[in-house]
N, C-alpha and C positions, 0 to 999 in steps of 0.2 A: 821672219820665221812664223809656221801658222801654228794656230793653236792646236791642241791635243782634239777639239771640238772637229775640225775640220782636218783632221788627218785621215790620210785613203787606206783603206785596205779589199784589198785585191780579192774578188769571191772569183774561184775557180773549180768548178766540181771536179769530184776524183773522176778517172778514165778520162779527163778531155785530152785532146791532141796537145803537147806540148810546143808543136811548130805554127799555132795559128797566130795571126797579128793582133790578139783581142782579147781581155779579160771577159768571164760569165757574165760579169757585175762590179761594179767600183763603189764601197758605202764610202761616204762624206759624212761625218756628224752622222744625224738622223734619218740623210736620204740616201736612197739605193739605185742606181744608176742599171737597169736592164739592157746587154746590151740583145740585139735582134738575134730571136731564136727559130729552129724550122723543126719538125718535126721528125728529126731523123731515128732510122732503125740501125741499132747496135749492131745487130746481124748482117745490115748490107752496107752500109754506110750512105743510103741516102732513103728520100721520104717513100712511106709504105703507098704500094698503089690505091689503097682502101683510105679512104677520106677520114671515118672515122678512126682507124686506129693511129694515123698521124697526126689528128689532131687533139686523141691522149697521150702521143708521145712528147707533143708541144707544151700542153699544160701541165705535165708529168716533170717536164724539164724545166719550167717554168717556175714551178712549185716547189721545186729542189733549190734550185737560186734563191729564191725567199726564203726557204729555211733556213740553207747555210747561214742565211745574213742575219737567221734572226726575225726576222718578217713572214705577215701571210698576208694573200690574197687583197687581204680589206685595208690596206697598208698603202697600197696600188691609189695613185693619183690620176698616172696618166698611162695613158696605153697607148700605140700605134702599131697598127695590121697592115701588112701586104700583101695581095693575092692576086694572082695576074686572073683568076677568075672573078669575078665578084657575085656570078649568079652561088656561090658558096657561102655567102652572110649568113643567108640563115641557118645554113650547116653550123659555121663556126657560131654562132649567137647563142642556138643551143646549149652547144656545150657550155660555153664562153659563162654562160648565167649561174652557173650551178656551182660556180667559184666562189659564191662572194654572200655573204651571211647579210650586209646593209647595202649601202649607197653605192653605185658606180661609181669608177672612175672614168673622166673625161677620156675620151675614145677617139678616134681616126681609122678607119679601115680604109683605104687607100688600092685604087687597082695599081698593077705593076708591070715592068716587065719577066720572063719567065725569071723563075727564083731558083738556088744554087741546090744541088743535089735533086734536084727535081719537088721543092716542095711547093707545096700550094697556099701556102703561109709561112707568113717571118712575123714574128710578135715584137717587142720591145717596150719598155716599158718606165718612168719612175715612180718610186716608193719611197714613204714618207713613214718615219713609225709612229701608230698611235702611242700617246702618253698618257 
């Protein structure tokens, strides 16, 4: 039997798809398990053609997982990025910086093949909470 410490609770934002194979986020104890996000538009149901605005709706949904759980941004240990572009770095690094109050987390931006709903990133991430 596991302890109370390591008991899972399911982080799933209101409005997600009730039919997909995948929880937002899984916390363990202390850690927050992200799982890969894209930057999709509520109004169409896939990524905005505009670079920038899908990739505040990536960080936007990013930052709603961490709350739910209780976490922000500086919490974040490790990251992994997919982008079947990669001349997009410094797009996404931009933004990507403006998250975080101290220290990075260990990183991988990763080229890909194309990604689902047409996006041009999939985040994913774990979260560790300061004490």
């Amino acid at each position: 039997m596991s302890s109370p410490d390591h008991a899972r609770r399911i982080i799933n934002l209101p409005g997600r798809r009730p039919d997909l194979p995948f929880s937002d986020a899984v916390l363990v104890g202390d850690t927050l398990y992200l799982s890969g996000r894209i930057g999709i538009d509520p109004a169409t149901g896939v990524a905005p053609p505009d670079v920038d605005r899908e990739l505040d709706l990536l960080f936007s949904g990013f930052s709603s997982v961490l709350t739910a759980a209780g976490m922000a941004w500086d919490d974040l240990v490790w990251v992994q990025v997919f982008s079947p572009d990669l001349t997009l770095w410094e797009r996404f690094n931009a933004k990507y910086v403006k998250h975080f109050r101290a220290d990075f987390p260990a990183r991988a931006f990763l080229g890909s093949a194309p990604l689902l709903l047409n996006g041009r990133f999939e985040m994913m991430g774990i979260a560790v909470k300061r004490t």
